[in-house]
C-alpha positions as CSV (number, residue, x, y, z in Angstrom):
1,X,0.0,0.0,0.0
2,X,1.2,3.4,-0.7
3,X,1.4,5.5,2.5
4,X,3.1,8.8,0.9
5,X,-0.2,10.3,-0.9
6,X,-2.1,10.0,2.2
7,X,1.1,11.2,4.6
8,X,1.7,14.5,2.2
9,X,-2.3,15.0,2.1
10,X,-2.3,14.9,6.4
11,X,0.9,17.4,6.6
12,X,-1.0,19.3,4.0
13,X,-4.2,19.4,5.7
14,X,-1.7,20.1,9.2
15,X,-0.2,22.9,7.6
16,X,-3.4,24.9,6.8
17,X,-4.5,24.2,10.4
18,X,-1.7,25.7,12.1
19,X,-0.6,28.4,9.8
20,X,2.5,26.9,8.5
21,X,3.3,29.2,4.9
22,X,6.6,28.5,2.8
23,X,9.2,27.7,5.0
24,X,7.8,26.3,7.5
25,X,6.8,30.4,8.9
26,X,3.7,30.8,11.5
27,X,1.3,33.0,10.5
28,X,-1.7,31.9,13.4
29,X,-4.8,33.5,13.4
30,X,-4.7,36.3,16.1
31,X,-6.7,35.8,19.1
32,X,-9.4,38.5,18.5
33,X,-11.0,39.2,22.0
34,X,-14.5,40.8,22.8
35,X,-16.2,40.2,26.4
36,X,-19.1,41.9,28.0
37,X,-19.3,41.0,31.9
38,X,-22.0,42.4,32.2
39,X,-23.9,41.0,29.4
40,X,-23.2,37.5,27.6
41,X,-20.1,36.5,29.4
42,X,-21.3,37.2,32.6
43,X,-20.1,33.8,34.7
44,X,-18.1,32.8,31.4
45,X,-15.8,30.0,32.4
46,X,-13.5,31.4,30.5
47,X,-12.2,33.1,33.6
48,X,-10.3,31.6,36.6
49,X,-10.7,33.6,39.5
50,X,-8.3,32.7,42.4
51,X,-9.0,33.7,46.2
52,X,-6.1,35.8,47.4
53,X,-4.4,33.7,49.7
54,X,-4.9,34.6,53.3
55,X,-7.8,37.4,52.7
56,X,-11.1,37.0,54.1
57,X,-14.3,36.6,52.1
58,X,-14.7,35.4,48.5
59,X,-13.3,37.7,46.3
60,X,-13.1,37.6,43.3
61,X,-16.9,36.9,42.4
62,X,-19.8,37.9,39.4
63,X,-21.7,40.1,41.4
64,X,-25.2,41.2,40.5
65,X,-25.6,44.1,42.1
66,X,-28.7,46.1,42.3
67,X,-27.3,49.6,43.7
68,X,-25.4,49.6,40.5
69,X,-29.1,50.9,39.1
70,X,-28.4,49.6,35.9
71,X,-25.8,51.8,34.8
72,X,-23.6,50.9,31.9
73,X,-25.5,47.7,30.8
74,X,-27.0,46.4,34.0
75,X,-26.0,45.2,37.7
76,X,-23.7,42.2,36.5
77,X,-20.1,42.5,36.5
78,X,-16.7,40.6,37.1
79,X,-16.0,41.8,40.9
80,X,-12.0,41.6,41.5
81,X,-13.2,42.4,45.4
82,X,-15.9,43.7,47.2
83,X,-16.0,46.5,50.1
84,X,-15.1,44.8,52.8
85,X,-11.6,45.2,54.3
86,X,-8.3,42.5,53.7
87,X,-9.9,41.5,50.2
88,X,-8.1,40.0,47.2
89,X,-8.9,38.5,44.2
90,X,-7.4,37.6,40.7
91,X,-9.1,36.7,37.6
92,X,-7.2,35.3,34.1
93,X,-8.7,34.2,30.9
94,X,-8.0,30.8,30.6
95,X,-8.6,29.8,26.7
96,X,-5.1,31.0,25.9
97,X,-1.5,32.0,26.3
98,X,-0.1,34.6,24.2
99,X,3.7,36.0,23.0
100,X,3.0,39.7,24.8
101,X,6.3,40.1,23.2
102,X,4.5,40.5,19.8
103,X,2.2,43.4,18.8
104,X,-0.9,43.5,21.2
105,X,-3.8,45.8,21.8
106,X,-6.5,45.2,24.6
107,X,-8.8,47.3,26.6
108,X,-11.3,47.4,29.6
109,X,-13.6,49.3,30.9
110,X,-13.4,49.2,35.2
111,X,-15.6,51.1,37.6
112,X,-15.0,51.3,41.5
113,X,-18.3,51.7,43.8
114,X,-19.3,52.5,47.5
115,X,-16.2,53.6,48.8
116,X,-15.2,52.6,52.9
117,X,-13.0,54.7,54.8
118,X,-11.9,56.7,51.7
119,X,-11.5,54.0,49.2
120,X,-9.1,51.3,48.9
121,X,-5.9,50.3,46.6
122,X,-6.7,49.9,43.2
123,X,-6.7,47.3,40.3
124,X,-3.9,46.1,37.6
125,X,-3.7,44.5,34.6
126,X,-1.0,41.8,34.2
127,X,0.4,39.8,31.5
128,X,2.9,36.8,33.3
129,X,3.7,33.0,33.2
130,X,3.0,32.0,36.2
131,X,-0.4,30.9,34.8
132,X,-4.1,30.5,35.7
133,X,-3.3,29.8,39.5
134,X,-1.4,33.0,40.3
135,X,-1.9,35.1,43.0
136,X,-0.4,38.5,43.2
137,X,-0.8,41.9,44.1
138,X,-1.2,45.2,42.2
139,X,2.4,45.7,41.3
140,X,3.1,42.0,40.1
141,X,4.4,40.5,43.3
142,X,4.9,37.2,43.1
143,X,4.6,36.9,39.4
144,X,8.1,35.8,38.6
145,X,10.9,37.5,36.7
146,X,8.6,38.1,33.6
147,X,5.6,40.1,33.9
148,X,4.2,43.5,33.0
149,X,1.6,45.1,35.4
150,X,-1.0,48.0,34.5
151,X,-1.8,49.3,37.7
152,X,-4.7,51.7,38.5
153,X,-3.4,53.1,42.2
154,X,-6.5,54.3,44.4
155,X,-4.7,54.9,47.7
156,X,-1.4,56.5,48.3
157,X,0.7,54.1,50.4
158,X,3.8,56.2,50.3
159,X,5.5,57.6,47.2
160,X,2.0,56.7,45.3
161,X,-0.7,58.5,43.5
162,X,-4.0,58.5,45.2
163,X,-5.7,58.2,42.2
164,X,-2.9,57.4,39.6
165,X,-1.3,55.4,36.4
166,X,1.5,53.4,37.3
167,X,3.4,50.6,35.0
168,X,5.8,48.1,36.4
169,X,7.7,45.5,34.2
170,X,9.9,43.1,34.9
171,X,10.1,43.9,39.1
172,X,10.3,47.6,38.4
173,X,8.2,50.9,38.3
174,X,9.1,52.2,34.8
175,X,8.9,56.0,35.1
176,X,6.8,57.8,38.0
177,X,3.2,57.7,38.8
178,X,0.6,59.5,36.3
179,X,-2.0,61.4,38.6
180,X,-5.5,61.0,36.9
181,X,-7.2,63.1,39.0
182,X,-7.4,65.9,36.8
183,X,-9.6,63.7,34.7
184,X,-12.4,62.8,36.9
185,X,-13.2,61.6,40.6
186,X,-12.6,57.8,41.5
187,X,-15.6,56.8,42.5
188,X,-18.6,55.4,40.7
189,X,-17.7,56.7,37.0
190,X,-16.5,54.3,34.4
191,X,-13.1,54.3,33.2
192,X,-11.7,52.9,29.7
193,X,-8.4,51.3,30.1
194,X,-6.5,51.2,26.4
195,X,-3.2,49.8,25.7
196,X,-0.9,49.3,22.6
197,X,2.1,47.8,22.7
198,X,4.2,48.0,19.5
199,X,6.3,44.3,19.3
200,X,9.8,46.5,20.0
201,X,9.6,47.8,23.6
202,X,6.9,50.7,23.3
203,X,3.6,50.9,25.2
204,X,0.7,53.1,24.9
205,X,-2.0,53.6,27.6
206,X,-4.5,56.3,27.8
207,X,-7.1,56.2,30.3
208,X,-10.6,57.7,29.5
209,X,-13.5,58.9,31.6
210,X,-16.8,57.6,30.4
211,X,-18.5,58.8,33.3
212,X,-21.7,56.1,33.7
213,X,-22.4,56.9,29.6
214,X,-20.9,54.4,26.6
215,X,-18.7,56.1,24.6
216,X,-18.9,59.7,26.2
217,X,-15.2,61.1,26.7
218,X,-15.5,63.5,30.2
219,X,-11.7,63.4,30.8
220,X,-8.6,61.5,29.4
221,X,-5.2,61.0,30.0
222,X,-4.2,60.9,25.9
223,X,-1.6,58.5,25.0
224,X,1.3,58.1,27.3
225,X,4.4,56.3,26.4
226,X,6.3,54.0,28.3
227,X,9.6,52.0,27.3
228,X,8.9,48.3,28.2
229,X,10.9,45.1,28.3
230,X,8.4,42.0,27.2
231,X,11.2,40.6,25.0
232,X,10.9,37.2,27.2
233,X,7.2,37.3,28.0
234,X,6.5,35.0,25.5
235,X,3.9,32.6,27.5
236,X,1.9,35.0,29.1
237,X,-1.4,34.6,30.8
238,X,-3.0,38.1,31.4
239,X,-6.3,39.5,33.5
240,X,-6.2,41.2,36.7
241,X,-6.0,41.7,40.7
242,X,-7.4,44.0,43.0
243,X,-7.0,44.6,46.7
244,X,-8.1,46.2,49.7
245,X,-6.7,47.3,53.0
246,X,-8.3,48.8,56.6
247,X,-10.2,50.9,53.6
248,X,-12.6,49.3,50.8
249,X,-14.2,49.6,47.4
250,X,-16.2,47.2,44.9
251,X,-13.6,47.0,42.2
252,X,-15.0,45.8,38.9
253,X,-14.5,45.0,35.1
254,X,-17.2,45.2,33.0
255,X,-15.6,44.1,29.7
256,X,-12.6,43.7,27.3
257,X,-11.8,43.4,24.0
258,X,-8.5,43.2,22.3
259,X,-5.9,41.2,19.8
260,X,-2.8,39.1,20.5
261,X,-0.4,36.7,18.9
262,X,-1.6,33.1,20.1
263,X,1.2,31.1,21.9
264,X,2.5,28.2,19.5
265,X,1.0,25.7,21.7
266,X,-2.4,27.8,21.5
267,X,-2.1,27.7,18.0
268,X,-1.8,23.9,17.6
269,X,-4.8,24.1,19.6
270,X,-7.0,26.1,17.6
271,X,-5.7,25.0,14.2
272,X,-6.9,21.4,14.9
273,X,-10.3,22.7,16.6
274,X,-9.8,22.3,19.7
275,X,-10.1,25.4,21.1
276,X,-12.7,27.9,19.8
277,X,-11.9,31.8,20.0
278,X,-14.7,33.9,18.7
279,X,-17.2,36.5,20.4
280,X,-20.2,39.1,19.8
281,X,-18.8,42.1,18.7
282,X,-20.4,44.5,20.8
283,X,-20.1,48.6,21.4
284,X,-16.5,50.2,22.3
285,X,-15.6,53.3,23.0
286,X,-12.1,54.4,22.6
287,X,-8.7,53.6,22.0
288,X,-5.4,54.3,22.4
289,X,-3.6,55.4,19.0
């Protein structure tokens, strides 16, 4: 029996699963990313939330929360930690790695409620390899020698913002804190979140004011540049962590949309169909340049 037809049709059929062009070169779908928490992907399991270790309560959680009075799409929400004291809670998409060392873009939208005490420390936005089960705090600790952190800063511990931008790669604080004050209060209005990073060591954030109305611009940072090192971050697992202290807040995402480069191994996976990536499409307002 001749096996060579059939083996040269399978490494055929392979190739056009995985991206393979000339060569042997990659050229994977992108991982094109669209979720509403507080619509269809409310409860998705495509989240993982892990318990900060130690803390009291349940956080992270999907909250329904009627005091939100429907603000912004309803009550439902991803809830990184509610207003109690001691809280924290992580949450990462679990579908997918992805090489943050390629060219990205993702934003959210966050909104921090009921305030205790003053408020309390904020939320970040991490891209590491530590993986689903990771459990860190706003400036990446515990994340390994890898990791970029976006961090929204609500309480000045010391050398902080009280209400500031801060960005910390690798271990380190890349530049100073970006006070956001001057573009709206922290409490209860909704803020976008948009970053672009370029594949050669340049990010791009700029952080909007929304107030509680889609697509309304109240207040925005424009586009501030950072000089990042993701040249090794090539595994990465990204979502978020929130915490509280003696003070509280609810700290929420609503949504995020976004494009990466799929990890190899996540591109094996979705070449053969074995992993499905696609969501509504659904309003956004905007983005960093």
């Amino acid at each position: 029996m001749e096996l060579r037809p059939k083996f040269n049709f399978l490494c055929a059929l392979a190739a056009m699963c995985l991206g393979l062009g000339a060569g042997g070169a990659a050229f994977a779908s992108p991982i094109v990313l669209d979720l509403d928490f507080t619509g269809a992907d409310w409860q998705t399991p495509q989240i993982t939330g892990v318990h900060g270790s130690g803390s009291p309560g349940s956080s992270p959680s999907w909250a329904n929360d009627p005091g939100i009075n429907g603000d912004y799409g309803g009550p439902t929400r991803l809830r990184l930690t509610n207003n109690a004291g001691g809280q924290r809670g992580n949450a990462w998409y679990n579908p997918a790695t992805v090489e943050a060392n390629a060219a990205w873009n993702a934003q959210f939208d966050m909104q921090i409620t009921y305030e205790v005490g003053g408020g309390a420390d904020g939320l970040a936005f991490h891209l590491q390899e530590v993986g689903t089960g990771a459990d860190t705090f706003l400036q990446g600790q515990g994340l390994g020698s890898e990791f970029l952190s976006v961090v929204v800063d609500t309480w000045d511990n010391g050398g902080e913002c009280a209400f500031g931008l801060a960005i910390h790669n690798n271990g380190a604080q890349v530049g100073s804190c970006y006070d956001l004050s001057g573009i709206g209060p922290v409490a209860n209005n909704i803020y976008t979140v948009a970053m672009t990073y370029d594949g050669l060591g340049s990010l791009g954030v700029n952080v909007i004011n929304t107030g509680t109305t889609p697509g309304a611009v109240f207040g925005q940072t424009g586009v501030l540049n950072y000089v990042v090192d993701l040249s090794e971050l090539k595994t990465a697992t990204f979502g978020w962590s929130a915490q509280t202290g003696g003070a509280a807040q609810n700290q929420d995402v609503l949504n995020m949309s976004g494009t990466f480069v799929p990890e190899p191994g996540t591109a094996l996976l979705l070449g053969t169909g074995l992993a499905g990536l696609s969501w509504r499409r659904r309003r956004r307002g905007p983005a960093a340049a």
